[in-house]
C-alpha positions in Angstrom: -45.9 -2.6 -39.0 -46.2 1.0 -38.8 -43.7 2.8 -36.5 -45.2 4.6 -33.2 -44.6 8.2 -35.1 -46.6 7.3 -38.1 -49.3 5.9 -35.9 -49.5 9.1 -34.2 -49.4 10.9 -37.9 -52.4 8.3 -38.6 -54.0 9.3 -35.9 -54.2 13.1 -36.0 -55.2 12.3 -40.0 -57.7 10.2 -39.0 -59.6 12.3 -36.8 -59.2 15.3 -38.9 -60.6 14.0 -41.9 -57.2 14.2 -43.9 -55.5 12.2 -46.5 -52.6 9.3 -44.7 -49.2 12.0 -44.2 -46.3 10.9 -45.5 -43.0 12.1 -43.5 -40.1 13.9 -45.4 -36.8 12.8 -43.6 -38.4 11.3 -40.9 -40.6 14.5 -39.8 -44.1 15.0 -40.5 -44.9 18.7 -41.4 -48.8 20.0 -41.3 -50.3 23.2 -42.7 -53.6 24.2 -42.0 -55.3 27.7 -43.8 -54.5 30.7 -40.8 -50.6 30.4 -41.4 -50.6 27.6 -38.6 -48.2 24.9 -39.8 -46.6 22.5 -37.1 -44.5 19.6 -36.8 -45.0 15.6 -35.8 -41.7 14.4 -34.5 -39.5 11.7 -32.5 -36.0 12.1 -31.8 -35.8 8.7 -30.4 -39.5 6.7 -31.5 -40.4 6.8 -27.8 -41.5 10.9 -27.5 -43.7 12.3 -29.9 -42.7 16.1 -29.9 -45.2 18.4 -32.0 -43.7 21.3 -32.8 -44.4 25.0 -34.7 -42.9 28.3 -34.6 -44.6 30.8 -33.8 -42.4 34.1 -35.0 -38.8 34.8 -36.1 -36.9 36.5 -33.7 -36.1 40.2 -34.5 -32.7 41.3 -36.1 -31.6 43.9 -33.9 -30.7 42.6 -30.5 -32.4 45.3 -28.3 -35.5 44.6 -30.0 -35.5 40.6 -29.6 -34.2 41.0 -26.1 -37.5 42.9 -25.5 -39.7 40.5 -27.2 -38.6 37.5 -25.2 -38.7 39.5 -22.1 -42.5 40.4 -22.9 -43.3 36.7 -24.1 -41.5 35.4 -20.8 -43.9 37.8 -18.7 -46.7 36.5 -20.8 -45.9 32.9 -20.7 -45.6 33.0 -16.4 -49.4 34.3 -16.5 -50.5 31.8 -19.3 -48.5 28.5 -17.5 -51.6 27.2 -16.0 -54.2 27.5 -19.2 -51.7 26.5 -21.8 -49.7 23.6 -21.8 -47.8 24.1 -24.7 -44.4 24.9 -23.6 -42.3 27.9 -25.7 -38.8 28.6 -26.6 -36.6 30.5 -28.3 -34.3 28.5 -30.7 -32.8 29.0 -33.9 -33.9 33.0 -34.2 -37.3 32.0 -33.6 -39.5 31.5 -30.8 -41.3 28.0 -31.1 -44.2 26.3 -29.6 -43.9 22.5 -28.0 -45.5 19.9 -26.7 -44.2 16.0 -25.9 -46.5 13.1 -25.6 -45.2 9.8 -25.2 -45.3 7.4 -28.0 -44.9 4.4 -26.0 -48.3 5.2 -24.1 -50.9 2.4 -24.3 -54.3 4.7 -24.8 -52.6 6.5 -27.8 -54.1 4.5 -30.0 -57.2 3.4 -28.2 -60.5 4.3 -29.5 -60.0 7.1 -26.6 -56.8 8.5 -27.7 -55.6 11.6 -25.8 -53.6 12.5 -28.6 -56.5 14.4 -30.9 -57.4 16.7 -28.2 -53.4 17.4 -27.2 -53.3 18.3 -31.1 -56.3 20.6 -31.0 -54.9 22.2 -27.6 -51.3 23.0 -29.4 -53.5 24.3 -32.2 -55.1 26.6 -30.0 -52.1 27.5 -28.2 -50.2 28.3 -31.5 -53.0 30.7 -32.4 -53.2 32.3 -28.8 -49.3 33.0 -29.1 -49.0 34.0 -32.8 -51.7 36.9 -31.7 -49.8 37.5 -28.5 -46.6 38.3 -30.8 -48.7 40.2 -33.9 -50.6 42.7 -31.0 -53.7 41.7 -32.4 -56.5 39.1 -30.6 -57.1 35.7 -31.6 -59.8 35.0 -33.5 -62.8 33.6 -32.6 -62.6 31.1 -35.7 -59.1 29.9 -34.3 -61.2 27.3 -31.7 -60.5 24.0 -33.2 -62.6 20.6 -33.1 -61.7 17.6 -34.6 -64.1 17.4 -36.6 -63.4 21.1 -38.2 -60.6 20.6 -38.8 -61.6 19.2 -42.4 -62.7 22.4 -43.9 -59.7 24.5 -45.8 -57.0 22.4 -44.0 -54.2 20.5 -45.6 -51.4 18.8 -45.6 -48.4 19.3 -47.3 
């Protein structure tokens, strides 16, 4: 029997059109084309945690000090329309989201977990333009089902 975490992976495969994934120590890592990569994870098999970063940090202190300060002001204006939640960790600010692996509808024919995928997705692109100064694009709204074209796994 599959664990919960590869169900999930099964699941996001599934309804993107995309070969099974295969976890390399115990973490599964996506790449789709538009430099958006993110991870499927569970510290403890009951919370799935997808995961991405969404810039490095800067080297010199001053300047990272005023990126975070911007992104902070950004994220308190963008709380309500994305649920994604980011960080800084590691010299990087990150993009996260939890889901719980132990919920019954995640793998249901209804599973909430394809359009939580999509919305990080979305997210990710809204904040890696919000960190480059320059809009998201327009081809960065993601379906399910278009997902298939030029994405991959690694």
């Amino acid at each position: 029997m599959a664990s919960s975490l590869q169900q999930a992976a099964n699941i996001i495969t599934t309804a993107a059109g995309w070969k099974t994934a295969v976890p390399k120590d115990g973490i599964f890592h996506f790449s789709l084309e538009g430099n958006l990569e993110f991870d499927l994870l569970s510290p403890e098999n009951r919370t799935g945690i997808i995961k991405a970063e969404v810039t490095p940090l800067p080297a010199a202190p001053d300047e990272a000090e005023e990126l975070c300060a911007r992104l902070a002001k950004t994220a308190l204006g963008a709380m309500k329309k994305h649920r994604s939640v980011l960080a800084v960790a590691d010299g990087h600010v990150e993009l996260y989201r939890t889901f719980s692996l132990t919920d019954p509808s995640l793998c249901s024919s209804q599973s909430p977990l394809p359009a939580a995928v999509r919305d990080f997705l979305n997210d990710l692109a809204w904040w890696k333009a919000q960190t480059s100064g320059s809009p998201p694009s327009a081809a960065m709204s993601f379906s399910m089902s278009g997902w298939s074209f030029g994405s991959h796994l690694r």
